[in-house]
C-alpha positions as CSV (number, residue, x, y, z in Angstrom):
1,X,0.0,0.0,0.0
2,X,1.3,3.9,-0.5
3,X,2.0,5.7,2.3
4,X,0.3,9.0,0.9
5,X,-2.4,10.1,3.8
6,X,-5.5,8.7,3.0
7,X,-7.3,12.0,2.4
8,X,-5.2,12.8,-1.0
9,X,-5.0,8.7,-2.6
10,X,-8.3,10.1,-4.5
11,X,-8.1,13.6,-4.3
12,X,-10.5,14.8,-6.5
13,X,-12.4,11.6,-7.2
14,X,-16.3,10.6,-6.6
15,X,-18.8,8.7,-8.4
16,X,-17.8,6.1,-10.9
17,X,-14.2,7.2,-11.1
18,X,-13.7,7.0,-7.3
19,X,-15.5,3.5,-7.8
20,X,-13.0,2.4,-10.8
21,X,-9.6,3.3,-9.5
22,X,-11.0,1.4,-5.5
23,X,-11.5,-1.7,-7.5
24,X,-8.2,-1.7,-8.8
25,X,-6.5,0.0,-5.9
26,X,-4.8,2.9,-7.9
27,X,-4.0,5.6,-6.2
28,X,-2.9,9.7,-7.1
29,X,0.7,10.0,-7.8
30,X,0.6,6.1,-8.8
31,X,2.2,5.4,-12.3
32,X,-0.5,3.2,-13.8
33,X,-1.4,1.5,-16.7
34,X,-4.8,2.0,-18.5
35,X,-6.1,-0.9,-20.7
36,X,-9.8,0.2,-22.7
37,X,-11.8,-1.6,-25.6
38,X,-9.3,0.2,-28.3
39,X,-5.6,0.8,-26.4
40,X,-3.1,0.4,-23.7
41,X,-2.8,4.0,-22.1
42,X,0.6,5.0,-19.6
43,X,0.8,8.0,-17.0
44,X,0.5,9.4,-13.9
45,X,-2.7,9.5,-12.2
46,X,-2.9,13.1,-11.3
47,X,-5.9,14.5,-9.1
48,X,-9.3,15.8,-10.2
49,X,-10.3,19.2,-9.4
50,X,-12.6,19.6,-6.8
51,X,-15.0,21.8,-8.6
52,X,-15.7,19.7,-11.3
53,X,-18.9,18.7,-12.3
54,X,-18.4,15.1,-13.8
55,X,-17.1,12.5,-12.1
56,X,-16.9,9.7,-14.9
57,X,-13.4,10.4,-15.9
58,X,-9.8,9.0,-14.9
59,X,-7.0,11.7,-15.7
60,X,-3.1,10.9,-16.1
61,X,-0.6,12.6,-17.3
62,X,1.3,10.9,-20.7
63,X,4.9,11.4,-20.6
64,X,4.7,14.1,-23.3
65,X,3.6,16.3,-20.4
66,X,-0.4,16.6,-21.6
67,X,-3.5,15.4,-19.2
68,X,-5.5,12.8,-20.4
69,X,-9.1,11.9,-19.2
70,X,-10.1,8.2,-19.8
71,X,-13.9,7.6,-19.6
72,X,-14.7,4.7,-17.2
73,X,-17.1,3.3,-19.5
74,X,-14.1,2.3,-21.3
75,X,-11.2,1.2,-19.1
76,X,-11.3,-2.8,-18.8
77,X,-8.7,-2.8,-16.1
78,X,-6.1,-0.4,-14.4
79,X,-2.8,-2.3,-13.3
80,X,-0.5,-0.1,-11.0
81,X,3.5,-0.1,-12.3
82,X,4.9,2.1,-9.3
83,X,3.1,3.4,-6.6
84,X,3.8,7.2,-5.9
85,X,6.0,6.8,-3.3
86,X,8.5,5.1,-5.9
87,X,8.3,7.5,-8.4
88,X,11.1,10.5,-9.2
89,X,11.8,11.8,-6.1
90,X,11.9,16.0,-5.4
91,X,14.2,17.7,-7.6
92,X,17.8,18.1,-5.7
93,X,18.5,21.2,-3.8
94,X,21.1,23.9,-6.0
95,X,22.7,25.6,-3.5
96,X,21.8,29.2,-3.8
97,X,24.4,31.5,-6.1
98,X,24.6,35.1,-6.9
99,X,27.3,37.5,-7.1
100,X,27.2,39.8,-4.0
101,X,27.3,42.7,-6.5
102,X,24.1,41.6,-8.6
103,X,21.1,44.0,-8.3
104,X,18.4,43.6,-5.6
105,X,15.0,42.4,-7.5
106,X,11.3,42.0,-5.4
107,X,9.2,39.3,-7.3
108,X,6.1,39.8,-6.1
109,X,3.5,36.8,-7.0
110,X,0.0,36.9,-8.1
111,X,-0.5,33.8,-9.3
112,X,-0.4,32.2,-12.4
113,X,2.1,29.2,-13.6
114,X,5.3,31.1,-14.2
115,X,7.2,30.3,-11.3
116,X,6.1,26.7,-10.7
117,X,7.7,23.1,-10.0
118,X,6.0,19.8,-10.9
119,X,5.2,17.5,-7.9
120,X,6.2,14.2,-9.2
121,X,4.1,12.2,-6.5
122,X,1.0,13.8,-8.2
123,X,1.4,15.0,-11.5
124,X,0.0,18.3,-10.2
125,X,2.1,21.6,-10.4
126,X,2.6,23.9,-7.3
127,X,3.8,27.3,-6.8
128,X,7.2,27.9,-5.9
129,X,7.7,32.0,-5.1
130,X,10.4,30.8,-2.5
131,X,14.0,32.1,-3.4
132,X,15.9,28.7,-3.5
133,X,12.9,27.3,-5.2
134,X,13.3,30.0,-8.2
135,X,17.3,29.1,-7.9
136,X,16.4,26.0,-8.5
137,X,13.9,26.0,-11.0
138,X,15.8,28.6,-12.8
139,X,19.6,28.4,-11.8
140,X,21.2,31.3,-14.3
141,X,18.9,33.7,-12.3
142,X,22.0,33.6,-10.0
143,X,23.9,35.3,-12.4
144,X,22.2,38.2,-13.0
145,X,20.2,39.3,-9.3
146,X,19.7,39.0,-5.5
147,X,15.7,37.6,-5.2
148,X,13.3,38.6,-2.2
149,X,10.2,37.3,-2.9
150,X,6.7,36.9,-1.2
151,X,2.9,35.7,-2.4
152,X,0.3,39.0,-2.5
153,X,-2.4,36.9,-3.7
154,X,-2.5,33.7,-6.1
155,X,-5.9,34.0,-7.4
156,X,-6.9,33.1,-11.5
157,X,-6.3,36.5,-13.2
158,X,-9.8,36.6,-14.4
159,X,-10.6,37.2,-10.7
160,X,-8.2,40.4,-10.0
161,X,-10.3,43.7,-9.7
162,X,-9.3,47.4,-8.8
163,X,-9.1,46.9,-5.1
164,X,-5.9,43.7,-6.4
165,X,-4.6,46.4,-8.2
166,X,-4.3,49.4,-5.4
167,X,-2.9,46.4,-2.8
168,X,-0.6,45.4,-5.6
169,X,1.1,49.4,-6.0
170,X,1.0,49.7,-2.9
171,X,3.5,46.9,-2.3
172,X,5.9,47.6,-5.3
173,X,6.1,51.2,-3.7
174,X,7.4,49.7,-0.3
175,X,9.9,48.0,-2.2
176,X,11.3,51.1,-4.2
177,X,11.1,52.7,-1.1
178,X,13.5,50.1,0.4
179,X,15.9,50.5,-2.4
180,X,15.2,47.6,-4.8
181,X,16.6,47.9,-7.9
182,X,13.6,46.7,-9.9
183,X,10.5,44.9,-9.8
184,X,8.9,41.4,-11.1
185,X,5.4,40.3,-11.0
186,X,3.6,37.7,-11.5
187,X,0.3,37.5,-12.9
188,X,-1.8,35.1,-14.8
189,X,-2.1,35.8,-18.6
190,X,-5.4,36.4,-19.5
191,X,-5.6,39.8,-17.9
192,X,-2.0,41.2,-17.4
193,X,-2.6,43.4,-20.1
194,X,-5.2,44.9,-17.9
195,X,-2.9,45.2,-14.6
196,X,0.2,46.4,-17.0
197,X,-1.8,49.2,-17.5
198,X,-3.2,50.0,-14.1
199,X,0.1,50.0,-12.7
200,X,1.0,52.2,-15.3
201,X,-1.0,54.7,-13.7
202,X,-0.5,53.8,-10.2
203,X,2.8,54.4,-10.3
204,X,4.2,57.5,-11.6
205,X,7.3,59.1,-12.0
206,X,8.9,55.6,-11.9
207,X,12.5,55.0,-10.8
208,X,13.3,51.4,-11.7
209,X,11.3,49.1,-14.0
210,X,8.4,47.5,-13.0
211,X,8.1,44.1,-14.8
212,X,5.2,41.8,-15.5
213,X,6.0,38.5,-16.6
214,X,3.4,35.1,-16.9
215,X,3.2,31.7,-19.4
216,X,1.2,30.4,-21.7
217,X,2.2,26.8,-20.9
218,X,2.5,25.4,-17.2
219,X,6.3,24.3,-15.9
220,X,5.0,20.9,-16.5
221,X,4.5,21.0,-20.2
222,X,7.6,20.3,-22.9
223,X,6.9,23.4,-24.7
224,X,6.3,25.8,-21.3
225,X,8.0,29.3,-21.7
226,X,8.0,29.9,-18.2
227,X,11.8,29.7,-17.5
228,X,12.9,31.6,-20.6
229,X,9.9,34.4,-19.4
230,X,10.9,34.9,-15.9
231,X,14.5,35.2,-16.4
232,X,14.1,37.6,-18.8
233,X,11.9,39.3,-16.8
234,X,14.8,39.5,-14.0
235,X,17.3,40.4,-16.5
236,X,15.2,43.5,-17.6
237,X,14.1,44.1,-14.0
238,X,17.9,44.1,-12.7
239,X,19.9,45.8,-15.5
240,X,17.2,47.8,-18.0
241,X,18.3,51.5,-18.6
242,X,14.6,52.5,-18.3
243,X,12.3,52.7,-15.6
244,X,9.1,51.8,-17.5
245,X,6.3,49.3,-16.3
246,X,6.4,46.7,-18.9
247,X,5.1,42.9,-19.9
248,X,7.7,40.8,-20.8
249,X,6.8,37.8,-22.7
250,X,7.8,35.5,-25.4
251,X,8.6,37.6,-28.8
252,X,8.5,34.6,-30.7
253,X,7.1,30.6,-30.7
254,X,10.5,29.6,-30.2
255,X,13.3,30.4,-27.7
256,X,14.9,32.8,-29.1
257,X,14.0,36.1,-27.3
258,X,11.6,38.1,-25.0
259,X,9.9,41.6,-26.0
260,X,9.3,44.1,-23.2
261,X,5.8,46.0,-24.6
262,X,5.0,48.9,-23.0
263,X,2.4,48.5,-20.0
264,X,-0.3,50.5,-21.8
265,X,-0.4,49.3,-25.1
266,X,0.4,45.6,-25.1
267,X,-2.6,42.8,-25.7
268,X,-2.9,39.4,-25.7
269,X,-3.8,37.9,-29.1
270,X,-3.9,34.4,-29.1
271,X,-5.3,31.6,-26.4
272,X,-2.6,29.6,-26.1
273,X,0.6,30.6,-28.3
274,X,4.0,31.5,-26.7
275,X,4.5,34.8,-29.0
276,X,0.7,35.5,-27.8
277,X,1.6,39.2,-26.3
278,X,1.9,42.2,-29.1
279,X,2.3,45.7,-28.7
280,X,-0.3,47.7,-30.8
281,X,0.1,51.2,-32.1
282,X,3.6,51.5,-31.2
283,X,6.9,49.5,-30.7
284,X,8.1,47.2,-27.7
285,X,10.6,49.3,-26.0
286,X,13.8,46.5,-26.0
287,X,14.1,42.6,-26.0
288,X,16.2,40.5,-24.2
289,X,18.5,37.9,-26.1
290,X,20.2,35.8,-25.2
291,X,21.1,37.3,-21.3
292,X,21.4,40.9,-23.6
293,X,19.1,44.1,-23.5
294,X,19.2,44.8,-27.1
295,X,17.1,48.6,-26.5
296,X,14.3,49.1,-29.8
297,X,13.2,52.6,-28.6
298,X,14.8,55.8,-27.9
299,X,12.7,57.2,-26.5
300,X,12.2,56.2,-23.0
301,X,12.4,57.5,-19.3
302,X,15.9,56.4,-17.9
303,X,16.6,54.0,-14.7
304,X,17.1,56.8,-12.1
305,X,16.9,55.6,-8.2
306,X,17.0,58.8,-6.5
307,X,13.6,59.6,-8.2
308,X,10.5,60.0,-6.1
309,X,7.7,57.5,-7.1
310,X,4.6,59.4,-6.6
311,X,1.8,56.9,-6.3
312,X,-1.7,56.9,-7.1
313,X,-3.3,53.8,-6.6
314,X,-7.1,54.4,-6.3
315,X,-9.4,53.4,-9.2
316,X,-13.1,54.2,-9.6
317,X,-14.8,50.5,-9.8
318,X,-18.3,52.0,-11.1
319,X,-17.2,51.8,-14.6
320,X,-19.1,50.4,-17.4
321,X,-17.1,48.7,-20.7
322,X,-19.3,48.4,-23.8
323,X,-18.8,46.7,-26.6
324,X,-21.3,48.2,-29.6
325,X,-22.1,45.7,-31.7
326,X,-25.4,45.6,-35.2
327,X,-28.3,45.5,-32.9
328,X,-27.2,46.9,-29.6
329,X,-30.3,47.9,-27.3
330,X,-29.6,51.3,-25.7
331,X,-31.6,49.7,-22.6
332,X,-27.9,48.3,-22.0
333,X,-26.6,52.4,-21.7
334,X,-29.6,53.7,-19.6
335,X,-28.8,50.9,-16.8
336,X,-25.7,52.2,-16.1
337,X,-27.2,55.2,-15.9
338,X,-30.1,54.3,-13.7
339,X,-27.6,52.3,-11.9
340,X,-25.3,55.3,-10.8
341,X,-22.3,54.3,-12.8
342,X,-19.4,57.1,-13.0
343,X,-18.3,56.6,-16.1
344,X,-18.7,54.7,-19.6
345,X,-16.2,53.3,-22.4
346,X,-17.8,52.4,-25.7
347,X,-15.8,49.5,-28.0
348,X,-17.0,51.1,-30.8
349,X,-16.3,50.2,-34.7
350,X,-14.3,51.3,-37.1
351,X,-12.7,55.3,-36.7
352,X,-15.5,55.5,-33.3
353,X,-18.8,54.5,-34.5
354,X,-21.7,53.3,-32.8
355,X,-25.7,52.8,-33.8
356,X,-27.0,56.2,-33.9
357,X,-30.2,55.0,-32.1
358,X,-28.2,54.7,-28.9
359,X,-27.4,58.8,-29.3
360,X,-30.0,59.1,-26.7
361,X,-29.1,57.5,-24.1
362,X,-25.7,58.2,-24.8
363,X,-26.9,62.1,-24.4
364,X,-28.6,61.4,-21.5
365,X,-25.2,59.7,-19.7
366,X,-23.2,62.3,-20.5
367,X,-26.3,65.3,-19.4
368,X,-26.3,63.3,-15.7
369,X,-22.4,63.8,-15.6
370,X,-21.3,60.3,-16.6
371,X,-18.0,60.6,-19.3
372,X,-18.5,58.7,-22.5
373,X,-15.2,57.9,-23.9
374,X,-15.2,56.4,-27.6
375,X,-12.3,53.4,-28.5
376,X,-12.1,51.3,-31.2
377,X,-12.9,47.6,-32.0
378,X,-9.8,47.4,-34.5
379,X,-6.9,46.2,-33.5
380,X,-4.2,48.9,-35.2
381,X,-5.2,52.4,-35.9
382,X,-6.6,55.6,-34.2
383,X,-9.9,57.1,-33.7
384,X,-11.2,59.7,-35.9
385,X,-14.8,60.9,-35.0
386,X,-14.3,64.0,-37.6
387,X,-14.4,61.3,-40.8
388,X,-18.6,60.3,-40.8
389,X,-21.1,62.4,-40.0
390,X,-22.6,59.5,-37.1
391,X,-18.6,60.1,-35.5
392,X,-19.3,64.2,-35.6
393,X,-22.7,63.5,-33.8
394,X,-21.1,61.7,-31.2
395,X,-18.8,64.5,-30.4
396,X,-21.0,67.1,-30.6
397,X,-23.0,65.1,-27.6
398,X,-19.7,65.2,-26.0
399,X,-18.3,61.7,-26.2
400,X,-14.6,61.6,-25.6
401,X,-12.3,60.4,-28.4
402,X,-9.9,57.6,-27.1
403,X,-7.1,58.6,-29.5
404,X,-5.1,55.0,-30.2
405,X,-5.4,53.7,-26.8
406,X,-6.3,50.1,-26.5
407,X,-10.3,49.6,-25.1
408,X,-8.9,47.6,-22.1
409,X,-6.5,50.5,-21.5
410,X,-8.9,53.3,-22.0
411,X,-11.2,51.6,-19.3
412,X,-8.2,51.0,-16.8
413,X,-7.6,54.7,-17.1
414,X,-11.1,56.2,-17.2
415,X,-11.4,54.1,-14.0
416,X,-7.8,55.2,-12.6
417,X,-9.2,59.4,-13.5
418,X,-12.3,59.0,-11.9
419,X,-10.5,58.3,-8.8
420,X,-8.8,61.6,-9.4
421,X,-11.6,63.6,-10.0
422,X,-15.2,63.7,-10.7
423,X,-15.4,67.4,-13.2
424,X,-16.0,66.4,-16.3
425,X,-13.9,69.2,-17.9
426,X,-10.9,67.4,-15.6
427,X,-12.0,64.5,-17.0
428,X,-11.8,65.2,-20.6
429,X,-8.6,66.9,-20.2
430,X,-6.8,64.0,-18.6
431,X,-8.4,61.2,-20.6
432,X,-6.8,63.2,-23.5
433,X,-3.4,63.8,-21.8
434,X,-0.7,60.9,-22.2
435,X,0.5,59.9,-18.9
436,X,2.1,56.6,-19.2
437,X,2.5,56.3,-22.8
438,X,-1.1,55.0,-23.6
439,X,-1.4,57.6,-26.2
440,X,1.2,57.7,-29.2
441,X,1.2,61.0,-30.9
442,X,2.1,58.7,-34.6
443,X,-0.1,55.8,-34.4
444,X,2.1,52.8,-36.0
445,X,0.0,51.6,-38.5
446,X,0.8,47.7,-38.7
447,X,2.5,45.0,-36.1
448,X,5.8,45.5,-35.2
449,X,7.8,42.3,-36.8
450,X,11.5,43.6,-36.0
């Protein structure tokens, strides 16, 4: 028998999979064999979340990394090869090296799969935001930085909100104040972009780099960026000549380099690709090869430690993000009205369009003090209300152009002004004014492919 407690040999499991793998006595972290009607199948037996809904599937991880669920309808037998306790053991302790001269970096985790190890009794991947665990999951990181790190939350990204993001500036200025030398953070994919900006905001007048950094592809995958990400997040956070916040990602599908976008106007563009993060409307600011800083902008605001942050870490939660789309009922603008909301950012097509029989309620929104402000659906290119005559109606209401910010960047703003001030001429004024680089005064007109 294992000698795993007896609360985690089926963690995960009820109904007819807990049924299947008692019969056969196959436990989590067991290497096991599958036989069904068709094939003979080999893994891990890794556990079941606990949310799931279904519980008439057996999951193992192949040794090509990927999770596979077997339908007990079709397993004939399951025959145990090693039981967990037999299987690779922890990875070996590196003892920890870096040269007493390397920077100081904070790497401040949010969650996500970036810094992760693979638990070989279960299959399953854990966190591992301790120092000598990033040492050892990532040795060369020795070479280029002195880690402190600590957990703020490790929540899905899709659950971060406002209040995440005034905790999370809040932290990264007690670090500067301390006298860090830059800044990583970890964060989940799907909404970095999101945060990038936020903190782009937050924290003004910047004296080291602030550096986000995530993965498409969990540690325990063949193909997972992870390593290659956070090291070059490190590098850039440790020796980058500008103090910038930035996203630092895979610039490529391959290994051979990391872009830092600019925290304002980078997106994520694909599900599941490793070159899934682009910068629109402008040009990432460097990327790091091969240990290297190669710079791709001029113009940016130099590393400088005996600049004062000032921070600003409030946002205004009561902000509505519309997407207008053939067939829109304005019902959806007048609830945000009736329900008090401070403030409005229309996804709108094209140069700024939206159906003319939402002008209305639109009117009404901005006549009960609520800003309007107009981006675009497109991915590249600029608003331009003054083209078509149903843009020019939408201005003369009082709509706000967004310029070329991205939507999700012009609603992290709106949110991050509101906090600032509630005038609407105040408003206006500093939705048009370009504080962290969200607004390019030459909109690029195509992806950058340098």
């Amino acid at each position: 028998m294992s000698n795993k407690d007896d609360s985690n040999l089926f963690s995960g499991y009820h109904g007819l999979a807990l049924n299947i793998l008692q019969k056969f006595d196959a436990h989590v972290g067991d290497r096991v064999k599958i036989e069904t009607d068709s094939k003979a199948l080999e893994g891990i037996l890794i556990p079941r979340a606990e949310l799931t809904t279904t519980h008439d599937h057996v999951v193992i991880k192949l040794k090509n990394g990927y999770n596979l669920g077997v339908h007990v309808s079709k397993i004939k037998s399951i025959s145990v090869i090693e039981r967990g306790r037999m299987l690779r053991p922890e990875l070996p302790e590196i003892p920890v090296s870096y040269r007493e001269d390397a920077p100081e970096v904070s790497i401040v985790s949010t969650g996500g799969t970036i810094a992760s190890r693979v638990d070989y009794q279960s299959g399953a991947v854990y966190p591992a935001l301790d120092a000598r665990d990033l040492y050892n999951v990532v040795p060369e990181l020795g070479d280029y930085a002195k880690l402190k790190t600590r957990f703020l939350f490790n929540i899905f990204s899709e659950n971060i909100t406002p209040s995440h993001w005034t905790k999370l500036a809040a932290e990264i200025a007690k670090d500067i104040q301390d006298g860090v030398d830059g800044i990583v953070v970890t964060h989940g994919t799907d909404t970095m972009g999101y945060s990038s900006a936020a903190l782009s905001f937050a924290l003004q007048n910047l004296p080291v780099p602030v550096v986000f950094v995530g993965s498409q592809r969990s540690s325990d995958r063949p193909s997972s960026d992870a390593a290659m990400n956070l090291l070059s997040a490190v590098i850039t956070a440790a020796n980058a000549p500008f103090a910038h916040v930035v996203v630092v990602m895979h610039g490529t599908e391959d290994d051979k380099f990391c872009y830092c976008h600019p925290g304002t106007k980078v997106r994520k563009n694909h599900t599941s690709k490793r070159d899934a993060f682009r910068t629109i409307n402008d040009y990432p600011i460097a990327k790091v090869e091969n240990g290297r800083i190669i710079m791709l902008k001029k113009d940016f605001v130099p590393r400088d430690k005996k600049r004062e942050l000032v921070l600003k870490p409030k946002f205004d939660n009561r902000v509505a993000f519309v997407k207008a789309y053939p067939g829109i009922p304005p019902e959806i603008i007048d609830l945000f009205v009736d329900k008090k909301y401070h403030g409005i950012v229309l996804e709108g097509t094209g140069l700024g369009h939206a159906p003319e029989y939402l002008n209305d309620a639109l009117k009404r929104a901005i006549e009960e003090g609520i800003p309007v402000v107009m981006t675009s659906q497109c991915i590249w290119g600029r608003i331009n209300m003054y083209v078509y005559r149903t843009g020019r109606q939408l201005l003369n209401l009082g709509v706000i152009p967004g310029e070329d910010m991205l939507p999700e960047t012009a609603y992290v703003k709106l949110m991050w002004v509101l906090a600032q001030t509630r005038d609407m001429k105040e408003i206006r004024s500093m939705m048009l004014t370009n504080f962290a680089g969200e607004i390019t005064p030459q909109t690029r007109s195509k992806e950058f492919l340098g």
